[in-house]
C-alpha positions as CSV (number, residue, x, y, z in Angstrom):
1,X,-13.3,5.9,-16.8
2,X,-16.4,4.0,-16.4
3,X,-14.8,0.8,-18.6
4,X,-12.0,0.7,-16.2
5,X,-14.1,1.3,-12.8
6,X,-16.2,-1.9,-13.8
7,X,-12.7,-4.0,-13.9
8,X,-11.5,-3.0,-11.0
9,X,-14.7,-2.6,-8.5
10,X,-16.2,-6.1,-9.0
11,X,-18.0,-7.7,-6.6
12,X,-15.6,-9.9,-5.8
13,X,-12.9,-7.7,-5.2
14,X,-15.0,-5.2,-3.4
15,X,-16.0,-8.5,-0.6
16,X,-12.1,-9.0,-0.2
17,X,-11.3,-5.6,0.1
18,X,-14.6,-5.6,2.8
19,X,-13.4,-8.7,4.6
20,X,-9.7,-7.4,4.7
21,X,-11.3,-3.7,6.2
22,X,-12.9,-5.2,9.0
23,X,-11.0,-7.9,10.0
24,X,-7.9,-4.7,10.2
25,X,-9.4,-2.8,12.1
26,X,-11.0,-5.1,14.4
27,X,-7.7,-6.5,15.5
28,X,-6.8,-3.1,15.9
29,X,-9.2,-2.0,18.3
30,X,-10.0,-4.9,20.3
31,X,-5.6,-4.6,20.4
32,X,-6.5,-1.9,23.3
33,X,-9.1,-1.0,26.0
34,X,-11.8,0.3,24.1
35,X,-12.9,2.8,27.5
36,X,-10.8,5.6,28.8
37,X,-8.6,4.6,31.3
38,X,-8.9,7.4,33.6
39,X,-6.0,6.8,35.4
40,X,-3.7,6.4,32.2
41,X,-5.7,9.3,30.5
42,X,-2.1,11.3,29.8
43,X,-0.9,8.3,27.6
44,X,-4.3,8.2,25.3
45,X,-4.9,9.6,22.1
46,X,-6.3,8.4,18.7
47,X,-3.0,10.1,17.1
48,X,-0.6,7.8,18.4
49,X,-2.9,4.5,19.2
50,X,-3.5,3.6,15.7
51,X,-2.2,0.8,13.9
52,X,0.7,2.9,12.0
53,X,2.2,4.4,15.1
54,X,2.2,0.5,16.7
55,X,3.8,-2.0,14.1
56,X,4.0,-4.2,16.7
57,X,0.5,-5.9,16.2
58,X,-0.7,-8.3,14.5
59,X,-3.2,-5.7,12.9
60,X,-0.2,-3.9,11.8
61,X,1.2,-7.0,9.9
62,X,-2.2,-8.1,8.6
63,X,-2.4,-4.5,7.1
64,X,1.3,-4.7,5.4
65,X,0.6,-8.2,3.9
66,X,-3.2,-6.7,2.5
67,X,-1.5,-4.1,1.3
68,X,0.9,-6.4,-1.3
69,X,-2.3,-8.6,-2.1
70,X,-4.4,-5.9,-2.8
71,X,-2.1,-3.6,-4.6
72,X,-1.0,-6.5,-6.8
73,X,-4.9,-8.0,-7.1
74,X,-7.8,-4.8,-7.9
75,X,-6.2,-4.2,-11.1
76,X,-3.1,-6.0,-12.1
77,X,-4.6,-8.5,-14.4
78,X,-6.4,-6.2,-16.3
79,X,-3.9,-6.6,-19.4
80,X,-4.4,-10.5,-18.8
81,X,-8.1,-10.4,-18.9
82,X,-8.3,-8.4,-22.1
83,X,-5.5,-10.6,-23.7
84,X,-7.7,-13.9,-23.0
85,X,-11.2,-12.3,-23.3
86,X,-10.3,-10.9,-26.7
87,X,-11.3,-7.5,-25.6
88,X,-8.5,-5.7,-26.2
89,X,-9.5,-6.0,-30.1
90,X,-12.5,-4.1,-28.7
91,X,-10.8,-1.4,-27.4
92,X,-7.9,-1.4,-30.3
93,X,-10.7,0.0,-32.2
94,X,-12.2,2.9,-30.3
95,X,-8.8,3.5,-28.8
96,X,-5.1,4.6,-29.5
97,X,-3.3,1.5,-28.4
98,X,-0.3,3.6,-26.8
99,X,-3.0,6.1,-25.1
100,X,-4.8,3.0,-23.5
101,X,-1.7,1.4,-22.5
102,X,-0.9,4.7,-20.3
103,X,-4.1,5.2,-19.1
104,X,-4.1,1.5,-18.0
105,X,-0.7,1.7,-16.4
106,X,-1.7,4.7,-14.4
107,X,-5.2,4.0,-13.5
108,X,-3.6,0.3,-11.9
109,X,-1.1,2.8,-10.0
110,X,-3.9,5.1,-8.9
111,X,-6.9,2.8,-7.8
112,X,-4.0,0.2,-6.0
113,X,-2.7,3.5,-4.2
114,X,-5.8,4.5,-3.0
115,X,-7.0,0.9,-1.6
116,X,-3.4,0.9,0.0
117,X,-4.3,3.5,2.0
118,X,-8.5,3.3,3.1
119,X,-7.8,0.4,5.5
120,X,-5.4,3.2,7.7
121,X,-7.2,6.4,7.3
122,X,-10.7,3.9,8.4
123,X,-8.5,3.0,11.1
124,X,-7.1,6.3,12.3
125,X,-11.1,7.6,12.4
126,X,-12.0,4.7,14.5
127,X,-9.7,5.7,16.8
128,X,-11.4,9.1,16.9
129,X,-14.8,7.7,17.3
130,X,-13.4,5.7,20.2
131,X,-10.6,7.3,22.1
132,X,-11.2,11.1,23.7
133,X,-8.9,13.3,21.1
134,X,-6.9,14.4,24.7
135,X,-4.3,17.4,23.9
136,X,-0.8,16.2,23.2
137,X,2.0,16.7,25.6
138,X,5.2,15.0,26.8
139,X,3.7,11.2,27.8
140,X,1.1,11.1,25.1
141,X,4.1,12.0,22.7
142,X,6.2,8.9,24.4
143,X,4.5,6.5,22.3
144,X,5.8,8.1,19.3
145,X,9.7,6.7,18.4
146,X,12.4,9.6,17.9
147,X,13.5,8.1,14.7
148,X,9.6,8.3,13.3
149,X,9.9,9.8,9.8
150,X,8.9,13.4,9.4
151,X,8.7,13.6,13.2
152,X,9.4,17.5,13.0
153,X,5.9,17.8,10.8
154,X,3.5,16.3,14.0
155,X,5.0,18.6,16.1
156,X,3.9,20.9,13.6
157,X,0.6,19.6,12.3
158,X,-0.2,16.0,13.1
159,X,-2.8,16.1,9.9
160,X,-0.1,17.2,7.5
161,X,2.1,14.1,9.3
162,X,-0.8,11.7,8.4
163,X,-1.3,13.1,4.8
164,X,2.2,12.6,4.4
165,X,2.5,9.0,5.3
166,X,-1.0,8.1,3.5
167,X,0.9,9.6,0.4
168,X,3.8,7.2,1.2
169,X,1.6,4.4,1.6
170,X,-0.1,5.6,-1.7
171,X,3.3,5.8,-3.2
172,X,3.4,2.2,-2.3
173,X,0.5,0.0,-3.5
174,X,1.3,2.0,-6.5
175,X,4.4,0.7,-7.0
176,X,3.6,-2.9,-5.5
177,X,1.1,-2.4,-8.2
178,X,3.0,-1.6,-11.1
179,X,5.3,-4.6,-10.6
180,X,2.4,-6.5,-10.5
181,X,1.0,-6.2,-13.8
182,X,4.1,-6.3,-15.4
183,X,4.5,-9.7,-14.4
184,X,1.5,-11.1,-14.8
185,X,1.5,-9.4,-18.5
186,X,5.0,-11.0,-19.6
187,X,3.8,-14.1,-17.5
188,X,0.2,-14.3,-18.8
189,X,-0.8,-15.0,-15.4
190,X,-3.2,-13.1,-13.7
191,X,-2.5,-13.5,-9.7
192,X,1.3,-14.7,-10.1
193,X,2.4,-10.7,-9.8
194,X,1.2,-9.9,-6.0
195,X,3.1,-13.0,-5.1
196,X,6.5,-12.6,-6.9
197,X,6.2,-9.0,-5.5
198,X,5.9,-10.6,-1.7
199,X,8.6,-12.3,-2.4
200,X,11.2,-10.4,-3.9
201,X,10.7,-8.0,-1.3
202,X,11.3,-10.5,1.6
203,X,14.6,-11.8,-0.3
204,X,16.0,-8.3,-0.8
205,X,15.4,-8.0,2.9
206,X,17.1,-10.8,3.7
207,X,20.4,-10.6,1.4
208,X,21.0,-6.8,2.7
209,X,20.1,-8.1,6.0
210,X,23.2,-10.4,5.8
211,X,25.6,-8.2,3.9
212,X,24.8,-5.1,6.2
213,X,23.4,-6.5,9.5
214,X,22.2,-3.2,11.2
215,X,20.1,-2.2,7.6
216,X,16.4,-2.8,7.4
217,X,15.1,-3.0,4.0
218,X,11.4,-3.6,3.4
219,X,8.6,-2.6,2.0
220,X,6.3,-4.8,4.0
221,X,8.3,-3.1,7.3
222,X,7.5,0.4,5.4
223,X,4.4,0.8,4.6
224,X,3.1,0.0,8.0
225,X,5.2,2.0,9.9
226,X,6.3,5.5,10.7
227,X,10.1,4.7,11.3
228,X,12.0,6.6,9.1
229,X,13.4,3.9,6.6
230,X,17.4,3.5,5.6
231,X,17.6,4.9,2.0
232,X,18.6,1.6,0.9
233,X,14.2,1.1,0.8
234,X,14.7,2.7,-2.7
235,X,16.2,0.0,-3.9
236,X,13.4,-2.2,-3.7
237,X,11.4,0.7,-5.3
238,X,13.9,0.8,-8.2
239,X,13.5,-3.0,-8.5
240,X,9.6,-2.7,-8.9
241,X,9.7,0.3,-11.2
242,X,12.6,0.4,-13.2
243,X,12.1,-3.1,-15.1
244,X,8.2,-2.5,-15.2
245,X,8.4,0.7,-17.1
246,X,11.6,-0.4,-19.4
247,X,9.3,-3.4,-20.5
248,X,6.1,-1.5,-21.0
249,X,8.5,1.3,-23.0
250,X,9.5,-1.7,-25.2
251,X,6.4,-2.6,-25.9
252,X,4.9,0.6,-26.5
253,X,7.9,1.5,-29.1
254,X,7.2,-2.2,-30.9
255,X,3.2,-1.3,-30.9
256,X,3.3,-5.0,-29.6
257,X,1.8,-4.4,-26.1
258,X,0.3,-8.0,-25.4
């Protein structure tokens, strides 16, 4: 666990991941009145002024688009950097070469999940260091859109809601992720990954867009957002996954990983 820590949390990436962290949540913030308006008192409440329940901001996008570069950046090259450096040769030899190729492909899934994530559970704590946690009725709840997935769950509990959307989030650097380094392993590039993700993920918007114009399909529109997506969102997981773990299957079965 250690080798695979001191790939991922260089110093480097740690300063992006800080940079991308505060500039987030700053937007976020300054987005609203910091103070209580005591007069529109009803209507505040960290639970629905954060920057998942408004996708409207430009904290909101920021936060989609980090999500893709960072999902598809803290680990994704990993293969490509032992392939160049020569030290997967290293590792062949203390190693099982299928055991290191699982632990690598889950690991990337893992740590990208989790970095996914930090920048909206930092933000949803802000919101309780700055906004009085005021009980939820009727007008705090109008900020919240009828078609928000699992709606019935914050009537419920509104920590189990969060959990569940930080695991969807999770869900999706992970994926974002896996995509990622299976490109830039067949590509033998080490950044090229995040972007052909970006990219293929605005396309499949835009062709189901045209061929079904009432159907919103993104990834970039569902990771920042509680609005319950159309099912047709799977596909684009299906398109990151499915290749990704055919090819690394391949490989594994040829013992001809890189």
């Amino acid at each position: 666990m250690k080798f695979f820590n001191m790939r991922a949390l260089n110093k480097k990436k740690l300063a992006l991941f800080a940079i991308f962290l505060i500039f987030i949540n700053y937007l976020s913030l300054t987005s609203y009145p910091i103070k209580d308006n005591f007069d529109k008192m009803a209507l505040q409440s960290p639970w629905v002024e954060n920057i998942l329940c408004d996708n409207t901001t430009t904290a909101s996008y920021i936060y989609a688009l980090y999500v893709f570069i960072f999902s598809g950046f803290i680990y994704a090259d990993s293969l490509v950097i032992d392939r160049e450096s020569g030290l997967m040769n290293i590792i062949a030899s203390k190693i099982d070469n299928k055991k290191y190729m699982i632990k690598t492909l889950c690991y990337n899934f893992f740590i990208a999940g989790i970095f996914a994530l930090i920048p909206a559970l930092v933000n949803l704590c802000l919101w309780f260091s700055v906004r009085t946690n005021s009980p939820l009725v009727y007008f705090n709840t109008m900020n919240m859109n009828p078609d928000a997935l699992f709606l019935g769950v914050f009537f419920k509990s509104h920590i189990a809601f969060y959990i569940l959307h930080f695991i969807k989030i999770f869900l999706c650097g992970g994926s974002i992720a896996t995509f990622a380094i299976f490109i830039n392993t067949s590509l033998n590039n080490k950044y090229i990954g995040m972007v052909v993700a970006f990219i293929i993920d605005i396309l499949l918007s835009l062709i189901l867009v045209r061929v079904m114009p009432n159907v919103e399909v993104s990834l970039f529109i569902f990771v920042s957002s509680l609005m319950k997506p159309d099912i047709l969102t799977f596909i684009i997981f299906g398109v990151f996954l499915i290749p990704s773990l055919i090819y690394f299957s391949f490989r594994l079965r040829r013992r001809d990983i890189l």
